[in-house]
C-alpha positions as CSV (number, residue, x, y, z in Angstrom):
1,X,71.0,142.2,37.0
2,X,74.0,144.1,37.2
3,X,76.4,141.8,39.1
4,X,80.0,141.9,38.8
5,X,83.0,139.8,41.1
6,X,84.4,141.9,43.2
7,X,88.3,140.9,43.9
8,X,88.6,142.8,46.9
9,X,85.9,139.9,48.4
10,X,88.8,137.3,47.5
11,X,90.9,137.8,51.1
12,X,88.2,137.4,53.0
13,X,88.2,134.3,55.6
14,X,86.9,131.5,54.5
15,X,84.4,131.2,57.7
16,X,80.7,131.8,57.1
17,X,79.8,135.9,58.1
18,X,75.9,134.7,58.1
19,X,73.7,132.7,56.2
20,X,71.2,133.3,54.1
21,X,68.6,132.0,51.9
22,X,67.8,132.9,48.7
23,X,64.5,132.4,47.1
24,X,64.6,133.1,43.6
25,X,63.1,131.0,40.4
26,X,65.3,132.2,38.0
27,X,68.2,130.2,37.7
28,X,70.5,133.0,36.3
29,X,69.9,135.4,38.3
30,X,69.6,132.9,41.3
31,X,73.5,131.8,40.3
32,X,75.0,135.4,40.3
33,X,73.5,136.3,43.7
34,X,75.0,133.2,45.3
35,X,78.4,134.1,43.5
36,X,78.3,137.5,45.4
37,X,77.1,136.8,48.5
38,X,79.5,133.3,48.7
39,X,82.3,135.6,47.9
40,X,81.5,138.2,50.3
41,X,82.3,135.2,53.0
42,X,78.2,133.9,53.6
43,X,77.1,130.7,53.4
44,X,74.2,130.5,50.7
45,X,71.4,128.3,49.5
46,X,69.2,128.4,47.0
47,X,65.3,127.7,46.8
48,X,62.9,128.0,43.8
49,X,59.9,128.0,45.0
50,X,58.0,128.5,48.5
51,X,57.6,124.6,48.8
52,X,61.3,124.4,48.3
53,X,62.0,127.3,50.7
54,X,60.0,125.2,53.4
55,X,62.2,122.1,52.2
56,X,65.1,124.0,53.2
57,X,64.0,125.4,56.2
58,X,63.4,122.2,58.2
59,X,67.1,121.0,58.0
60,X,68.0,124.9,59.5
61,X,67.0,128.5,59.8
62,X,68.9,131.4,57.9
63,X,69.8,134.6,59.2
64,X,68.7,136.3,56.0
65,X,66.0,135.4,53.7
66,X,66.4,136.9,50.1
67,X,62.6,136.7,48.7
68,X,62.1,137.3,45.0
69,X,58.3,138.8,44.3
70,X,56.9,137.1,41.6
71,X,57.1,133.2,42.2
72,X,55.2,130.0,40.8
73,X,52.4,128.7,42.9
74,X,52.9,130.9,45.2
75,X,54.1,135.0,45.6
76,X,56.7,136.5,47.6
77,X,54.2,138.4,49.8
78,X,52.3,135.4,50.8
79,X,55.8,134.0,51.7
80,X,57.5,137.2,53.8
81,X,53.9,137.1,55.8
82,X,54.6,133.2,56.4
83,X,58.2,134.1,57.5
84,X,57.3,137.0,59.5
85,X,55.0,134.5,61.4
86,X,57.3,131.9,61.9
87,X,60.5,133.7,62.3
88,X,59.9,137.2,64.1
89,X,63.5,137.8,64.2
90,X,64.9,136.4,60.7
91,X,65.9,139.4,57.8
92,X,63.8,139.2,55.4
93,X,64.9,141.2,51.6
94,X,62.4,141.6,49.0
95,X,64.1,141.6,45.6
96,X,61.8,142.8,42.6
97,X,61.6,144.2,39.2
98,X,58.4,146.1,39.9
99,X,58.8,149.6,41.0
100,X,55.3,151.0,41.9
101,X,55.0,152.8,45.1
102,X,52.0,150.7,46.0
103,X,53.5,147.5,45.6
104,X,56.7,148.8,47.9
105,X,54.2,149.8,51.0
106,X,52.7,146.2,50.2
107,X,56.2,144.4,50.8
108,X,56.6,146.3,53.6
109,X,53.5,145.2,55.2
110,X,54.2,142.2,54.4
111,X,57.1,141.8,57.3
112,X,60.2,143.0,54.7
113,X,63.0,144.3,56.6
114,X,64.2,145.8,52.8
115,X,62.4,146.1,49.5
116,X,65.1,146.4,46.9
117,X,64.4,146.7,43.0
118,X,66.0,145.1,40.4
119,X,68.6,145.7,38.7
120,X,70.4,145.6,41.7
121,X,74.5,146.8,42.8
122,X,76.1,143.9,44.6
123,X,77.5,146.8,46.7
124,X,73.8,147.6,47.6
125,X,73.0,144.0,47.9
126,X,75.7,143.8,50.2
127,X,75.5,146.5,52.3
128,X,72.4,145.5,53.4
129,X,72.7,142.1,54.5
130,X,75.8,143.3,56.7
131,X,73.2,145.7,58.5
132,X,70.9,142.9,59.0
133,X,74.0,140.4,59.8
134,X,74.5,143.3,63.0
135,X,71.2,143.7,63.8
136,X,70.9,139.9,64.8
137,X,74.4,140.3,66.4
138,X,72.8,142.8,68.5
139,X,70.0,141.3,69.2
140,X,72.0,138.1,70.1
141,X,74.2,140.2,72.3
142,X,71.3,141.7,74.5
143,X,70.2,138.2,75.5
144,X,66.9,138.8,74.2
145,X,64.4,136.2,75.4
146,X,63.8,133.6,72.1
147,X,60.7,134.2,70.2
148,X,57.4,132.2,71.7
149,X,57.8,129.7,68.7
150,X,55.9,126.6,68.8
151,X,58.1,123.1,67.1
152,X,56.9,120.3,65.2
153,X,59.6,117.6,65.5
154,X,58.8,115.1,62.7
155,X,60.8,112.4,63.0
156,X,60.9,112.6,67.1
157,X,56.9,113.0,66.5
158,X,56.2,115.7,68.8
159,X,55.1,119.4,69.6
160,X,57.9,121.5,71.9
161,X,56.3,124.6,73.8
162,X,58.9,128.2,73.9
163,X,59.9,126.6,77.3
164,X,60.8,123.2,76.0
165,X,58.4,121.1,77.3
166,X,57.3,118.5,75.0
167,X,54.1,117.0,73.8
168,X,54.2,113.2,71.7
169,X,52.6,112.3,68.9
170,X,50.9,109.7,66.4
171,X,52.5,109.6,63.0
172,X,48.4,110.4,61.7
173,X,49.0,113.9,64.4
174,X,51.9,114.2,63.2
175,X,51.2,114.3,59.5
176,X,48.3,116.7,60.6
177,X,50.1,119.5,62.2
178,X,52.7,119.3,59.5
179,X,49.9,119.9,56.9
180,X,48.3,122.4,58.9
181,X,51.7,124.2,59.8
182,X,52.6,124.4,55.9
183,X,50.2,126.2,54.8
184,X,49.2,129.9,55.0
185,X,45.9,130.0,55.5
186,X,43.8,126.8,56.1
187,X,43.9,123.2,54.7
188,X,40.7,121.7,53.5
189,X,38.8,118.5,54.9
190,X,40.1,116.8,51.1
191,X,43.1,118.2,51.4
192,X,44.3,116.3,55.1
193,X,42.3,113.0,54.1
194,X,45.2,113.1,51.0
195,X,48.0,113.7,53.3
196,X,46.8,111.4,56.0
197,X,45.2,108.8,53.9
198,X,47.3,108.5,50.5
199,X,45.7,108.1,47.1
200,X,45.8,104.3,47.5
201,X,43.8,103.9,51.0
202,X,41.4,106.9,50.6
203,X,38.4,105.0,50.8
204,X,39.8,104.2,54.4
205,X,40.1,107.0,55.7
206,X,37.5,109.9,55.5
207,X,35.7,113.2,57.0
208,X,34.7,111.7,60.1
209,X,37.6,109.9,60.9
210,X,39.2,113.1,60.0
211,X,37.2,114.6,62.8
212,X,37.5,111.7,65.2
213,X,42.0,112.6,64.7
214,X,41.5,116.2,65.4
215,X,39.0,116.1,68.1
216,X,41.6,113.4,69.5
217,X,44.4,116.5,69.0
218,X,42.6,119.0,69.8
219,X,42.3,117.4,73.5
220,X,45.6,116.7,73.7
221,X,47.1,120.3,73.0
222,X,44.0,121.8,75.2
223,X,45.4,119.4,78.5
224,X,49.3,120.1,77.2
225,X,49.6,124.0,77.4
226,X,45.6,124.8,78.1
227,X,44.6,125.7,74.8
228,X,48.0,128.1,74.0
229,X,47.6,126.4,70.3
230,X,44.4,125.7,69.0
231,X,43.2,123.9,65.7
232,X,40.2,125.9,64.8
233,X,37.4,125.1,61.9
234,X,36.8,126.7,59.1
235,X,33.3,126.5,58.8
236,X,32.3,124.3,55.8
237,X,35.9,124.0,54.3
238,X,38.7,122.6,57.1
239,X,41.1,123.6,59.7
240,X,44.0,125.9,60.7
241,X,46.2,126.8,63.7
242,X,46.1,129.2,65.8
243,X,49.7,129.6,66.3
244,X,52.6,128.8,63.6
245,X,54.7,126.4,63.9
246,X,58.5,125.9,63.0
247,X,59.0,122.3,61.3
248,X,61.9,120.7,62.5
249,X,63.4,117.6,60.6
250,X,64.5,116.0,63.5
């Protein structure tokens, strides 16, 4: 990547412009990108993977996401989509080597604000990460009303509705909705009994008192906010939400 200090960056106050999140697995390239944007006055973190971009995204939300394509475990399209879901109004930047038309239109379908290829100018790099720095401003500005965004507070244990009102939970629901939340499609039956069992008890915990925990939730959320989030089956393999939900820490 073609990345090179800029000194006229070097004046610039030493308060954070924006943050934003990069999500890159190459270490190299993951390094110069946080030397540019870190210079250019934002406040930067770095993820390697989509595990570790949920990681970081508990402890606080960016105002830019930079989302490399090709990724272990699991791709950068799969990813944006997750975003998009969860964070309507976060910038999300797509930053890839491959250059087909096809795979450009894919990004963009994906939720990507910007699909930039590699190599990259910082002045590029930059440039757009101010525009989507002013689009929140704006947005902020207009007193837009905040996205309907369901929260799952883990270590308060409970659900928070868009208006605030708040549902509690066991630490088994908890542990559930978390699962659930993380994923981007559906988490099997073996999958949950895992998370809400551990290896060491999972003879203890099985399918049907799997089922007896979500029929348990599923009541709960249905007499909380009549049925605004739903844990639907997938028939034969597990469950999945209806809604996303943003994962707070706290």
């Amino acid at each position: 990547m073609d990345i090179t200090h800029d000194p006229l960056n070097d004046d610039l106050p030493s308060q954070a412009l924006g943050s934003v999140l990069l999500v890159e697995d190459n270490i190299r390239v993951s390094d110069e990108l946080s030397l540019v944007l870190s210079a250019a006055g934002y406040a930067v973190r770095c993820a390697y993977d989509g595990e570790h971009m949920r990681a970081l995204l508990t402890m606080s939300s960016p105002d830019v996401v930079m989302l490399d394509l090709n990724l272990p475990n699991e791709d950068g399209i799969s990813l944006c989509k997750w975003l998009r879901d969860i964070y309507p109004q976060m910038g999300i930047v797509m930053l890839t080597a491959r250059v087909m038309g096809s795979e450009r239109t894919e990004g963009y379908q994906a939720g990507a604000d910007v699909y930039l290829t590699k190599p990259t100018r910082p002045e590029e790099i930059l440039a757009v990460i101010r525009n989507l720095m002013r689009r929140n401003d704006r947005q902020n500005a207009a007193h837009l009303a905040p996205p309907h965004v369901w929260t799952l507070h883990q270590k308060s244990m409970s659900l928070s509705a868009p208006d605030a009102d708040v549902l509690s939970l066991t630490p088994k629901e908890t542990i559930a909705l978390l699962a659930l939340a993380q994923t981007t499609h559906h988490c099997t039956y073996d999958e949950l009994i895992d998370k809400l069992g551990g290896d060491a008890q999972r003879t203890n915990f099985d399918k049907v008192r799997l089922e007896v925990l979500v029929s348990r939730l599923r009541s709960k959320l249905f007499k909380f906010k009549a049925q605004a989030i739903e844990i639907k089956t997938v028939h034969g393999s597990g469950y999945r939400l209806s809604t996303p939900l943003k994962i707070k820490g706290i």
